[in-house]
N, C-alpha and C positions, 0 to 999 in steps of 0.2 A: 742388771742389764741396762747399757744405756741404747735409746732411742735415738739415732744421727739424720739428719737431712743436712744434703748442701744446697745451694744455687752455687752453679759456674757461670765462668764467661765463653763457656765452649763446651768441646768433647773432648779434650786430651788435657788429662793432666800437667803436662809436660808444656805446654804450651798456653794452656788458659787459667785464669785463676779462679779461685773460689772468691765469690762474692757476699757469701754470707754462712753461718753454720747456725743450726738449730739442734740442742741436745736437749732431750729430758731421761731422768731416772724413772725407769720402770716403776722401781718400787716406792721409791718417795714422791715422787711428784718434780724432784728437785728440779730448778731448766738450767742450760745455758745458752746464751744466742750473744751473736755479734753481726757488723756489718766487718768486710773487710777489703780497704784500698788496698788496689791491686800494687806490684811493683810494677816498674814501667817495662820491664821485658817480658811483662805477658802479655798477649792480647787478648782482647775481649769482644769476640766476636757480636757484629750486628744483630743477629737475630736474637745472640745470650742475652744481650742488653735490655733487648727488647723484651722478651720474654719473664726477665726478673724487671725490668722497671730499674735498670742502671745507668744512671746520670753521673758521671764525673763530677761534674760544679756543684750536685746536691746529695748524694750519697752518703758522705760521713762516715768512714769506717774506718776503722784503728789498721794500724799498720801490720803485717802479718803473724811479725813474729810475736805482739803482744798479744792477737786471735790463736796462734798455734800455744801460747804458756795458759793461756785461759782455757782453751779446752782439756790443756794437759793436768792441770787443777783441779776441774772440774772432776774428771775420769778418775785420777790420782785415787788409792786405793776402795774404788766401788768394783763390782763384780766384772769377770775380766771379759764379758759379753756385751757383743756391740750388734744392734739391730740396726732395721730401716728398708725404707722400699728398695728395689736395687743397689743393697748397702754394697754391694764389690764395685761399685760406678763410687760410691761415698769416699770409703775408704781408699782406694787409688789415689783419689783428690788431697784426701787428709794426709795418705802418706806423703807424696808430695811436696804439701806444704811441711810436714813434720820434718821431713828431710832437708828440704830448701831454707830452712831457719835456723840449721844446725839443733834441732832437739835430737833426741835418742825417739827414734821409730818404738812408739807404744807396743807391746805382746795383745794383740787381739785374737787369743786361739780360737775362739769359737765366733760366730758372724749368725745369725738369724735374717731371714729375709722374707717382710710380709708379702710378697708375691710367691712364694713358693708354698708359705703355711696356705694362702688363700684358697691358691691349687690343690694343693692336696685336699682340702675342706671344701670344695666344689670337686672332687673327681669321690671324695666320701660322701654324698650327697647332702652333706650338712649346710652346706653354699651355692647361693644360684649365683653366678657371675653373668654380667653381661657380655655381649657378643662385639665384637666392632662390625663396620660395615660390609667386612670379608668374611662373613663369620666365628671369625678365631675367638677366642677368649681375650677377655681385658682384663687385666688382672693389674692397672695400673692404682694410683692409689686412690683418684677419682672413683674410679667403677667398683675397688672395694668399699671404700665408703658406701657406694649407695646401695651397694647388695645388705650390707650391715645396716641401713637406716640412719648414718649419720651424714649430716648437714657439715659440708665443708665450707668451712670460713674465709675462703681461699684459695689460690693456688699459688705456686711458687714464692712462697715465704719459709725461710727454714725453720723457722723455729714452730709456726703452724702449720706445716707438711710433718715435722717430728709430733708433735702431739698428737694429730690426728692418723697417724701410723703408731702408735702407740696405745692407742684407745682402740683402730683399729684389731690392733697383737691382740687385748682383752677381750673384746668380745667374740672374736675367734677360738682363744681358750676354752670360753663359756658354751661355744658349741658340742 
């Protein structure tokens, strides 16, 4: 199973770009991560920027399609399960760009999503989740970390949003 986080420059794949990817293997530890300059026909909305910490003139990322052959690599025959916090938000992005680069669209039959295991493991009473201010459930990857007792090193970095959604998958197992 591999572990995915993005940062985008938005909410549509179709229009914003992935600004960075974080992958690790489940079972080895293995990671991938890259930064990625966008092409100039997508935009990257102000707030996206803002929120991942993207600067054009300091950024540094490799160009897309050499980010879409490195995750393709990466993945290249490991198990055909792909996780992550609202991985169908992940994935969208990823196809995307798999598409937009001319690769061949990876087979991901199966997709794992730690906000649904979390759910389920708080509605089994294994998991207390915190509340937001509406009282709904948060079941983002903040609020599962800290029901699980771990220390996030971060927020919107993909490649430490993947590990610790990752670690997260684990100790939920262990419940």
């Amino acid at each position: 199973m591999i572990i995915i986080d993005t940062e985008t420059g938005g909410l549509s794949a179709n229009e914003n770009p992935i600004l960075s990817i974080g992958a690790v293997d489940f079972v080895t530890g293995e990671e991938f991560s890259c930064r990625i300059t966008p092409t100039p026909r997508l935009r990257v909305d102000a707030r996206a920027a803002e929120i991942n910490g993207y600067n054009p003139g300091t950024w540094g990322g490799i160009p897309e399609h050499e980010a879409a052959s490195g995750l393709l690599a990466f993945a290249a025959g490991r198990d055909e399960i792909i996780a992550g916090a609202n991985i169908r938000f992940d994935v969208g992005f990823l196809t995307a760009l798999i598409t937009r680069t001319g690769y061949r669209k990876p087979f991901w039959p199966r997709m794992v999503d730690l906000q649904s295991l979390a759910l389920n493991a708080h509605h089994a009473g294994k998991l207390t989740l915190p509340r937001k201010e509406n009282g709904q459930l948060s079941f983002s990857v903040s609020a599962v970390c800290e029901a699980l007792g771990i220390d996030r090193q971060g927020e919107h970095d993909a490649l430490q949003d993947a590990r610790e959604t990752a670690e997260c998958m684990r100790r939920i197992n262990r419940l």
